[in-house]
C-alpha positions as CSV (number, residue, x, y, z in Angstrom):
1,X,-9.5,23.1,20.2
2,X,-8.3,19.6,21.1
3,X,-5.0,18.8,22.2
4,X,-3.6,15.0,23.1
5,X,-0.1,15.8,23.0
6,X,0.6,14.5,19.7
7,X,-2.2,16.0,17.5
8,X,-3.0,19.5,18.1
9,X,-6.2,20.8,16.1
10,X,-8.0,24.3,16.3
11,X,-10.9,24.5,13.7
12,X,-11.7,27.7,14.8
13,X,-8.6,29.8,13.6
14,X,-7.8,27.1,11.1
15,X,-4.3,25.3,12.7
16,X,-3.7,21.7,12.8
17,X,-0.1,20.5,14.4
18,X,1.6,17.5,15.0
19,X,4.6,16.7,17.6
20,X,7.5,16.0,16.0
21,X,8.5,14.0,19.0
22,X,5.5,11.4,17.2
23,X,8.3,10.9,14.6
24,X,11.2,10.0,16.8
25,X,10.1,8.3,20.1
26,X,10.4,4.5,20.8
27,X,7.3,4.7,23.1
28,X,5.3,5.9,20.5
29,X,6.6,3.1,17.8
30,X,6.1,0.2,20.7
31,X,2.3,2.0,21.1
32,X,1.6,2.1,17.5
33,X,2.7,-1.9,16.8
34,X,0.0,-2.2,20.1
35,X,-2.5,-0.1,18.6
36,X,-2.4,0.5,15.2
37,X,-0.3,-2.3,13.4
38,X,-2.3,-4.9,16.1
39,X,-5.5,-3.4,15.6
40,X,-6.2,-2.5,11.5
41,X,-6.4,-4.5,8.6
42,X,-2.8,-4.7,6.4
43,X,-2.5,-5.2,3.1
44,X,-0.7,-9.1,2.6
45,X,-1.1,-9.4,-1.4
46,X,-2.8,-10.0,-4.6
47,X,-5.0,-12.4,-5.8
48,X,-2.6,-12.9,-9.1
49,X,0.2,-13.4,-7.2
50,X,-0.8,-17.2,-6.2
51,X,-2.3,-18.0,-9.9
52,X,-2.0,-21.7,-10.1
53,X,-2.7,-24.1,-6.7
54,X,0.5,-24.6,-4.5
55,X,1.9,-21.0,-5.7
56,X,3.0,-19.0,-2.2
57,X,5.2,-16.2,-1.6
58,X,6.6,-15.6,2.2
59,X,6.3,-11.9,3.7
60,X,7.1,-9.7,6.3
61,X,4.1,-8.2,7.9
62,X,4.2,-5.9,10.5
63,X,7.1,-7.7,12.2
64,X,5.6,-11.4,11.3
65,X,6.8,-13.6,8.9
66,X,3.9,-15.1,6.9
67,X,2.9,-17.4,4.1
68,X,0.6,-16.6,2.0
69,X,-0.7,-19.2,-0.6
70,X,-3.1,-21.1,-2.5
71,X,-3.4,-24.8,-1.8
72,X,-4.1,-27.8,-3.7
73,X,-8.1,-26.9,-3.8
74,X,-7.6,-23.8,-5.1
75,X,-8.0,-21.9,-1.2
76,X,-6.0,-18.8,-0.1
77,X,-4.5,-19.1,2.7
78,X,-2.5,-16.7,5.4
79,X,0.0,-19.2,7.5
80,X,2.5,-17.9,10.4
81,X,5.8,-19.0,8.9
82,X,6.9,-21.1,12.0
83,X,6.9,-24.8,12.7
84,X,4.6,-25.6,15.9
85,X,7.9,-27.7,16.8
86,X,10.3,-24.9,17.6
87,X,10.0,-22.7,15.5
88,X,12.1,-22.3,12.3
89,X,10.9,-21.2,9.2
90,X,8.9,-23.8,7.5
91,X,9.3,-21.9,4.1
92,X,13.3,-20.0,3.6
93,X,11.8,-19.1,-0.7
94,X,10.7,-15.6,-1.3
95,X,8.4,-17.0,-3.8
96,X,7.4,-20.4,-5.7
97,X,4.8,-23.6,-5.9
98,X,4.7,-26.5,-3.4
99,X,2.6,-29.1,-2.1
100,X,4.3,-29.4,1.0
101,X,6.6,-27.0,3.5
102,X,9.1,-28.7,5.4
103,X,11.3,-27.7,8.5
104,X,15.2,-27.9,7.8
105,X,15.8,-28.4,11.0
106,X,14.2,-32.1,12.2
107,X,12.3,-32.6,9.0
108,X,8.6,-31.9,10.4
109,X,6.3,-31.5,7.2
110,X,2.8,-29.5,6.8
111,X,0.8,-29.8,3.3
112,X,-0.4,-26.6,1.9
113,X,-3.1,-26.8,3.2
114,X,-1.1,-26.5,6.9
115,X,-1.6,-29.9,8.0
116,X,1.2,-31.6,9.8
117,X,1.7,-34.7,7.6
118,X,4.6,-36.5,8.5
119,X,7.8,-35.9,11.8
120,X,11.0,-38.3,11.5
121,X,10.3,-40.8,14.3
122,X,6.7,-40.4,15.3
123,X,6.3,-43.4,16.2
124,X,8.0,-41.2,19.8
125,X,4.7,-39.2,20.4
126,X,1.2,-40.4,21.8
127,X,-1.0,-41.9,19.9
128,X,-3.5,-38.9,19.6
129,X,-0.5,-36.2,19.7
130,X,-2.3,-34.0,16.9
131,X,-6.1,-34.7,16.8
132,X,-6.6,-31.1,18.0
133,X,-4.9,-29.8,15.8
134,X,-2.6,-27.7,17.4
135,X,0.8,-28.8,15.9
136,X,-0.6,-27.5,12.5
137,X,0.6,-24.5,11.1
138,X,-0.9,-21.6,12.6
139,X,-3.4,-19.3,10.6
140,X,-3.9,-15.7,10.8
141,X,-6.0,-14.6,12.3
142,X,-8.4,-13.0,10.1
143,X,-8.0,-13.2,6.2
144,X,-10.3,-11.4,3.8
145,X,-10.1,-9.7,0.6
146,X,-11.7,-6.5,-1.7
147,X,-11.8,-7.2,-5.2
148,X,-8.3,-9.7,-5.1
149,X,-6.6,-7.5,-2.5
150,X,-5.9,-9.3,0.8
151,X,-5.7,-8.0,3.8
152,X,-4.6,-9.5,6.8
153,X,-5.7,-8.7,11.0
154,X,-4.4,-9.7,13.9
155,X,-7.6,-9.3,15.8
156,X,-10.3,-11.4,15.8
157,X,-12.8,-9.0,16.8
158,X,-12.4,-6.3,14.5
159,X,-14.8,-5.2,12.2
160,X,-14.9,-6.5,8.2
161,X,-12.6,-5.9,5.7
162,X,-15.4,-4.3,3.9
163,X,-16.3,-1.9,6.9
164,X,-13.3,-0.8,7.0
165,X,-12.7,0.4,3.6
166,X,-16.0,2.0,3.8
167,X,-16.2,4.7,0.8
168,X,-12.1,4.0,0.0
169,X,-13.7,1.1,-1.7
170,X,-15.3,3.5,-4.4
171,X,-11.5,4.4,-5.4
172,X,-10.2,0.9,-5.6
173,X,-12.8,0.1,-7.8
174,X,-11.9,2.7,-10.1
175,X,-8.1,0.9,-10.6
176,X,-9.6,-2.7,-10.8
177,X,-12.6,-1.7,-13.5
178,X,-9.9,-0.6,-15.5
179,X,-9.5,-4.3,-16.6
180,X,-11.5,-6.4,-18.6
181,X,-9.7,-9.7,-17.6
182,X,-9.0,-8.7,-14.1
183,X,-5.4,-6.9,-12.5
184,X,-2.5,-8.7,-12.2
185,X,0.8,-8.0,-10.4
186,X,4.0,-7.6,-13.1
187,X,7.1,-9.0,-11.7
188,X,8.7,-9.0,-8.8
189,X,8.8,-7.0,-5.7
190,X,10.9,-4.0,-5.4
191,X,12.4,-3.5,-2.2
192,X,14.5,-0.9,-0.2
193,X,14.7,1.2,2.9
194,X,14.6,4.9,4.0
195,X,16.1,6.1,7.0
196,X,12.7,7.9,8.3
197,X,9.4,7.1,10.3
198,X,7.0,5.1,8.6
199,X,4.2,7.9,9.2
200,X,6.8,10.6,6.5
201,X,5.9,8.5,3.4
202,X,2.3,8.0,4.8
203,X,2.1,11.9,4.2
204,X,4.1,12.1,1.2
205,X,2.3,9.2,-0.6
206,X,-1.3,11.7,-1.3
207,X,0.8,15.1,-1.1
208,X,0.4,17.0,-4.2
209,X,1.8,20.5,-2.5
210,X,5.5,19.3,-2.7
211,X,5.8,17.9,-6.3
212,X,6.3,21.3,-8.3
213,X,9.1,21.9,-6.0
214,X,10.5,18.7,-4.8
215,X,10.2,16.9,-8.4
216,X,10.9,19.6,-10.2
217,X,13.5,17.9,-12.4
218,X,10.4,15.6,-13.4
219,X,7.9,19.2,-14.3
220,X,11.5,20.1,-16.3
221,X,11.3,17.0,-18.2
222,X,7.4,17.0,-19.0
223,X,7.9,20.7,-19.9
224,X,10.3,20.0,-22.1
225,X,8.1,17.4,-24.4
226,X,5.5,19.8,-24.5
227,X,3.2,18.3,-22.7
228,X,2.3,20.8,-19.6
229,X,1.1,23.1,-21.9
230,X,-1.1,20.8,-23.7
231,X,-3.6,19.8,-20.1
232,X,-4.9,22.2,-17.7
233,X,-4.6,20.5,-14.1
234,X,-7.3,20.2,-11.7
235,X,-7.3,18.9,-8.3
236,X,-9.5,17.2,-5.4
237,X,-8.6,15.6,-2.1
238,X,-11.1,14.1,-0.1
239,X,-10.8,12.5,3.7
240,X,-12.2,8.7,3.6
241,X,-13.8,7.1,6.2
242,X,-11.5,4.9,9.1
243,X,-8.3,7.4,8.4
244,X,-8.3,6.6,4.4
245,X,-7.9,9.7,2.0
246,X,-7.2,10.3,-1.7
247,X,-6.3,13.2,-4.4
248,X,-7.8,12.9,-8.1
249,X,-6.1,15.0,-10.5
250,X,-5.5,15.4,-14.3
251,X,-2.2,15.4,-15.3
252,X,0.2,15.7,-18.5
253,X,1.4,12.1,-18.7
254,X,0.5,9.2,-20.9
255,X,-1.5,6.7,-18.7
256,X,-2.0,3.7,-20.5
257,X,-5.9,3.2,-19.1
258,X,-6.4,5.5,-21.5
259,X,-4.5,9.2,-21.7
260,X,-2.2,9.2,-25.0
261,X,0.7,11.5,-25.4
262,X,2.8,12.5,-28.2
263,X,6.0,11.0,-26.6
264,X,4.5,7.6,-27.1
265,X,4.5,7.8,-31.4
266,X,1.1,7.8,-33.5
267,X,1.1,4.1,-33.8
268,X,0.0,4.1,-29.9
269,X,-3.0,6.9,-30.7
270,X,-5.1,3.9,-32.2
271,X,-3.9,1.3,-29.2
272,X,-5.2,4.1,-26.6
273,X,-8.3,4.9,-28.2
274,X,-9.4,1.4,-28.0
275,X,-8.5,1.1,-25.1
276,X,-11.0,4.1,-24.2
277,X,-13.6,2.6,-26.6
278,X,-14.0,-0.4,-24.8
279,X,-13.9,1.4,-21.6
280,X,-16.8,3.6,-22.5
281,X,-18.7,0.6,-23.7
282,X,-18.3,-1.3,-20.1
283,X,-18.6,1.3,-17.6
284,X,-20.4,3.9,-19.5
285,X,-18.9,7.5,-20.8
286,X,-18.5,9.1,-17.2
287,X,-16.7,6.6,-15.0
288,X,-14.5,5.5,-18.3
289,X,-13.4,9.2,-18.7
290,X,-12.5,9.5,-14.8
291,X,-10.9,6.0,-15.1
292,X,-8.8,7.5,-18.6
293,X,-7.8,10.5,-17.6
294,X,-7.9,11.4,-13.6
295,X,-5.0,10.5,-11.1
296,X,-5.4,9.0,-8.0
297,X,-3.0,8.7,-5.3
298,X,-5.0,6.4,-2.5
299,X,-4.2,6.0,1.1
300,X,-5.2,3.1,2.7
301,X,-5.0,3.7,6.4
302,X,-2.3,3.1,8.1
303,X,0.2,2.0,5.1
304,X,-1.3,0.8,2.0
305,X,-0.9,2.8,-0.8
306,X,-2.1,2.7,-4.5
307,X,-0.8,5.4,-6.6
308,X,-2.5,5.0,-10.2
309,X,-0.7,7.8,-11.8
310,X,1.5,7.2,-15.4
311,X,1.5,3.7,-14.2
312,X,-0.3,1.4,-11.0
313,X,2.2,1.3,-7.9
314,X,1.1,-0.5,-4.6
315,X,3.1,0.0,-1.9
316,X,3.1,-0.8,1.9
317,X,5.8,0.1,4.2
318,X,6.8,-0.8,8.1
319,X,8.9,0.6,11.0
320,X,11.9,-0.8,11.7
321,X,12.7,1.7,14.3
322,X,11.3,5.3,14.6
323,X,13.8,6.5,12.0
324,X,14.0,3.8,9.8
325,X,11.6,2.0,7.5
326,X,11.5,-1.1,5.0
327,X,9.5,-0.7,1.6
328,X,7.8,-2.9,-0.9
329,X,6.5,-2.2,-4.0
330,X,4.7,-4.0,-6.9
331,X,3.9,-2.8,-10.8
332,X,-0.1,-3.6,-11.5
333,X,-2.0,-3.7,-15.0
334,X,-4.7,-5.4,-16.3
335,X,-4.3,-8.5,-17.4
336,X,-5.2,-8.7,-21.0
337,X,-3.1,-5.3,-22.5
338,X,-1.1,-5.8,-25.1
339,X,2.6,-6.5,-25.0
340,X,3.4,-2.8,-26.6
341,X,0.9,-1.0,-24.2
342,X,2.9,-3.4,-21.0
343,X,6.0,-1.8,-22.2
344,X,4.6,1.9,-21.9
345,X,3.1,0.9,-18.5
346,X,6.4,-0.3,-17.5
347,X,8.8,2.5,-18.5
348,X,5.9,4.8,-16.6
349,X,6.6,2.8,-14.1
350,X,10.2,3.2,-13.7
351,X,10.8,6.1,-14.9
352,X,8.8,7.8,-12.2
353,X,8.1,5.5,-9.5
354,X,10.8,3.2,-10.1
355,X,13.5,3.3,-7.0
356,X,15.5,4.9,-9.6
357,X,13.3,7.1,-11.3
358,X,12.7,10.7,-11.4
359,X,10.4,10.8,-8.1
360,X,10.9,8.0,-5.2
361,X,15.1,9.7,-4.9
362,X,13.7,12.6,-4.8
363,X,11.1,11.6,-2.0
364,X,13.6,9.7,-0.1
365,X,15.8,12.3,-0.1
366,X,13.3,14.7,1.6
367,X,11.9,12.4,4.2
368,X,15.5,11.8,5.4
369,X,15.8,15.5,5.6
370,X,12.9,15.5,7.5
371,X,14.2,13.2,9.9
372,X,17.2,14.6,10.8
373,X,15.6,17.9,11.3
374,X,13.7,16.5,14.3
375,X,17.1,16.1,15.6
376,X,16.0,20.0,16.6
377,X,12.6,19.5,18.0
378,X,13.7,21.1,20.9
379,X,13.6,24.6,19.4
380,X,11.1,23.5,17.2
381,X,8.7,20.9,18.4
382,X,5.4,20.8,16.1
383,X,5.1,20.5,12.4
384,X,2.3,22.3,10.7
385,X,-0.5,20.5,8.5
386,X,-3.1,23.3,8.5
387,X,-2.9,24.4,4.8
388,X,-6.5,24.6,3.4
389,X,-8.2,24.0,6.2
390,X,-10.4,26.8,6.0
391,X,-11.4,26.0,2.8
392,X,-14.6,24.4,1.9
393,X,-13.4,22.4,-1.3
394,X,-9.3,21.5,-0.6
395,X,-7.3,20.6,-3.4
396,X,-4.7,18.3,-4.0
397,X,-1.9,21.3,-3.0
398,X,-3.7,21.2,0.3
399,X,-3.3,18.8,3.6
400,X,-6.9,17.5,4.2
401,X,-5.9,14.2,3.6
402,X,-2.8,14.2,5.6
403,X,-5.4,15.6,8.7
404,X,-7.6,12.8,7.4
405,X,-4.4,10.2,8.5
406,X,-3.9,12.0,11.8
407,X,-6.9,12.5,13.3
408,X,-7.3,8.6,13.0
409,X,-4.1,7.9,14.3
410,X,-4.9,9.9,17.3
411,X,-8.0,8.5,17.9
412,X,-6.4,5.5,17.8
413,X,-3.8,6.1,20.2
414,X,-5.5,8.1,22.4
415,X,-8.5,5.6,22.3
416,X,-6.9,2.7,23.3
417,X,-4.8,4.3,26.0
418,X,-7.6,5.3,27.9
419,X,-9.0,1.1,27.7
């Protein structure tokens, strides 16, 4: 049995617990930003967002406000969005395509490549005030990317991008070999708040035991178009190296990579199957029909998520304060679909995972519940995450992969308070 106050786990008689106090305490959100959010690589953005040279988009990143772009020679870059000067924003857009960022406030300018370029009355400073360099915008400081996902790290020493996904890599390979042109991004970003800790919709985001319950109005729904009876479910979880975990699961909704459904008309039948033809003849029978026609909701430790359910959500989230948090979200398909197979991907999309649809309400809804039911932590101080842990295969219904976030958190913690 180990105990470190926060994480309580007895594989002998099968219990794993966590403090509830790990949901409301400001020490432990000021020792997370130290230890976790300082420490592990964080998801910044696509590849497709920054298409053409000068494209950016700003971003809040763990409590940093960054630029991430593509300059003039076609390089990605990660800037801190503040001028070396004193410090203003250097870029106020959410999102566009420029050579050059410029401080509103006394008009210093950096290229997009983060050179400083030009300050209103120069001709003030010493001859060699910049040959070091260090009035140029300041770069992350590590920037890397899997397969046109970029992650960002605030240490220098910490181990590759690709170390770090370790076998998680396997699953994101599964979303991007849907595509034959590559993923791309659709739209904006979707944006909101929840009045919960950060670590709730860490859980919730590869839970599988609440949805029969909790989304119920959803089951109602898919009951009602006939299409639970028509697919018999099945269900994996599995615990990922570095704190990463996943479920795989069939379900009964249309995924347009390649699962058609009656709901959709016969005219999409034909648009689906070629979609799976084309598939089969890339990737070969097995992976296309694990690609078609399993689920995967994919936890990238601490707060990346990729659900690629009826559509492809990505979604990071951050702690505002230990019972509130900030969400983005972003729609993904492949590139090349067709504009009637987009529109199916996008009403998935909303319809379900959508802040309006029939399950993120729903989830909100719960973790707040959650929350405010700490407020009796005194007569009830631990919340249980033991289900299936005796078993030797755990399915989706069970917690393994919520174990699989909290023994790495722990270690973590606990780790780096011993340093």
């Amino acid at each position: 049995m180990t105990d470190s106050g926060y994480v309580m786990e007895d594989k002998e008689r099968g219990l794993f617990k966590v403090a509830r106090t790990a949901f409301v305490s400001q020490d432990v959100l000021a020792w997370e930003q130290q230890r976790i959010f300082e420490r592990c690589w964080l998801y910044l953005g696509h590849d497709s967002e920054l298409a053409k040279p000068g494209d950016f988009v700003t971003r809040a990143v763990a409590g940093r406000n960054l630029i991430f772009n593509r300059d003039r020679n076609g390089a990605v870059n990660a800037f801190y969005n503040t001028c070396t000067h004193r410090g203003a924003f250097v870029c106020r857009e959410a999102k566009g395509n420029a050579r050059n960022f410029a401080c509103f406030y006394h008009g210093w300018v950096y290229s997009d490549e983060g050179k400083l370029i030009d300050q209103p009355g120069k001709e003030a400073y010493c001859a060699n005030f910049n040959d070091s360099g260090s009035s140029n915008l300041a770069r992350l400081e590590r920037l890397e990317n899997y397969r046109g996902f970029y992650f960002i790290n605030f240490d220098r020493t910490a181990i590759s991008l690709e170390d770090y996904l370790g076998n998680a890599r396997t699953f994101i390979d599964l979303v991007v070999d849907q595509a034959e042109a590559g993923m791309e991004i659709i739209g904006g970003t979707q944006q909101y708040a929840i009045d919960a800790n950060w670590k709730l919709l860490t859980e919730n985001s590869v839970d599988g035991y609440h949805a029969m319950s909790t989304h119920a109005t959803y089951m109602d729904y898919l009951a009602n178009s006939g299409a639970l009876a028509r697919v018999r479910m099945k269900s994996g979880a599995h615990a990922l190296d570095n704190g990463h975990a996943v479920i795989e699961y069939s379900s009964p909704w249309g995924r347009p990579i390649a699962q058609w459904v009656p709901t959709w008309g016969e005219e999409a039948k034909q648009d689906v199957e070629d979609i799976k033809a084309r598939l089969i003849a890339r990737t070969g029978a097995e992976k296309a029909e694990r690609m078609g026609s399993l689920n995967r909701n994919l936890l990238i430790f601490p707060n990346l998520v990729i659900n690629d359910v009826m559509a492809i959500t990505v979604r990071t989230f951050y702690p505002l304060s230990p019972d509130r948090m900030t969400v983005n979200a972003w729609a993904m398909g492949p590139r090349e679909e067709s504009a009637a197979m987009r529109e199916r991907r996008l009403f998935n999309f909303l319809e379900f995972l959508g802040p309006g649809g029939f399950a993120t309400p729903d989830d909100v809804e719960a973790l707040e519940m959650c929350q405010r039911g700490y407020q009796n932590l005194r007569g009830v101080a631990w919340n249980d995450i033991s289900k299936g842990m005796t078993r030797d295969k755990p399915g989706t219904n069970d917690e393994l992969q919520m174990r699989a976030f909290w023994q790495q958190w722990n270690m973590l913690m606990t780790a780096a308070a011993a340093e």
